[in-house]
C-alpha positions, -999 to 999 in steps of 0.1 A, spaced: 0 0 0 28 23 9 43 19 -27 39 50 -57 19 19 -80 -15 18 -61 -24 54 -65 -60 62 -60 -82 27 -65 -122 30 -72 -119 -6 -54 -96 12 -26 -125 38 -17 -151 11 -13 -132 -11 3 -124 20 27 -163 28 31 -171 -10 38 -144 -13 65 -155 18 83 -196 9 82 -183 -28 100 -163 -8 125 -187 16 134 -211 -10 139 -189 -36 156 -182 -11 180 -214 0 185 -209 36 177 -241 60 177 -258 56 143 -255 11 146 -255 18 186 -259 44 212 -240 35 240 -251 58 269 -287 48 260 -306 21 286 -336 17 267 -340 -23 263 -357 -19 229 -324 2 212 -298 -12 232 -277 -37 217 -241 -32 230 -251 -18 264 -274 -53 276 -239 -71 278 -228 -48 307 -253 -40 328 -247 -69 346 -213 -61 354 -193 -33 380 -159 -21 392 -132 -41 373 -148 -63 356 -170 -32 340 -136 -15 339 -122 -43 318 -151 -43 294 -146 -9 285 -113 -11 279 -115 -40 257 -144 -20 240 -116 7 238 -89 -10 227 -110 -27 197 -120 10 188 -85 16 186 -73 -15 167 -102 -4 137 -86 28 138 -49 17 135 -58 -6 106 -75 22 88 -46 44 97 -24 18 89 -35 5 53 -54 33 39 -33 62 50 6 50 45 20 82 53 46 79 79 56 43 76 90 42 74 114 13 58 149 21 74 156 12 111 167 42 132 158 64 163 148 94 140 128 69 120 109 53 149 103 86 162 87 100 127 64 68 125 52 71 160 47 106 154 27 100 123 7 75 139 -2 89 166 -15 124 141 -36 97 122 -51 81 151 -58 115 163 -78 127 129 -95 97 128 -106 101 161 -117 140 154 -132 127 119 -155 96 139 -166 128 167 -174 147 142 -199 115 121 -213 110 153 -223 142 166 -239 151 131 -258 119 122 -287 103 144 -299 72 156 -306 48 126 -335 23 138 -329 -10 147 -347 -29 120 -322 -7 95 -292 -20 111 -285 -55 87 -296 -35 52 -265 -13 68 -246 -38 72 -259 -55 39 -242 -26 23 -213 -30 36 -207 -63 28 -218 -55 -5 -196 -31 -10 -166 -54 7 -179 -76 -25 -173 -50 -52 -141 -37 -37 -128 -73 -41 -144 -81 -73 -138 -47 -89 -98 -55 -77 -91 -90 -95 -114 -74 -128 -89 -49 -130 -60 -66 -127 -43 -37 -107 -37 -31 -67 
């Protein structure tokens, strides 16, 4: 990905789209999930914890976190391949991290921004949103081998 031959890919973008709509939705974000909502007929994340307090809710949310995270990083990571750097070197470690860390930041600005600015979707709308993504996971990776580029 981090090569001059991909360029800009039609099957890239939706690829991109359809990764995003199955994060936000495996991590319950607010148009799949709202998850400061208790109301038993919306909540689908939230029912898992209620049961739970003190470190074992503490552990929940921070593997809740840390999955957020890992969707963001691969984003980052194979869409945006700025900063990734091939030598080995303290200046070099320091210029990925640094990169990194400004991606994950964006992403996390650009995901506050989707979330405050879009509602609720129902919850019988939730698997024609995730039929789209998997549909668009399915042209992304048909419209990749068709064209015979990266």
């Amino acid at each position: 990905m981090a090569s001059p031959d991909v360029g800009l890919r039609v099957s890239l973008a939706m690829a991109l789209v359809a990764l995003l709509m199955v994060a936000i939705a495996e991590n319950g974000r607010v148009p799949v999930d709202n998850p400061a909502t208790h109301l038993e007929l919306t909540m689908v994340h939230e029912a898992m914890v209620l049961e739970y307090s003190g470190r074992h809710l503490a552990l929940i949310e921070l593997s809740a976190s840390l999955k957020l995270i890992l969707y963001v990083s691969v984003v980052a990571c194979l869409f945006v391949p700025w900063g990734l750097q091939r030598e080995a070197g303290a200046a070099a470690l320091t210029i990925g991290v640094v990169t990194y860390l400004a991606k994950l930041a964006v992403l996390g600005v650009l995901l506050a921004l989707f979330e405050t600015s879009i509602a609720k979707m129902r919850v019988f709308r939730v698997p024609e949103f995730l039929g789209a993504a998997l549909m668009l996971g399915l042209l992304a990776t048909l419209l990749r081998f068709v064209s015979g580029s990266f």
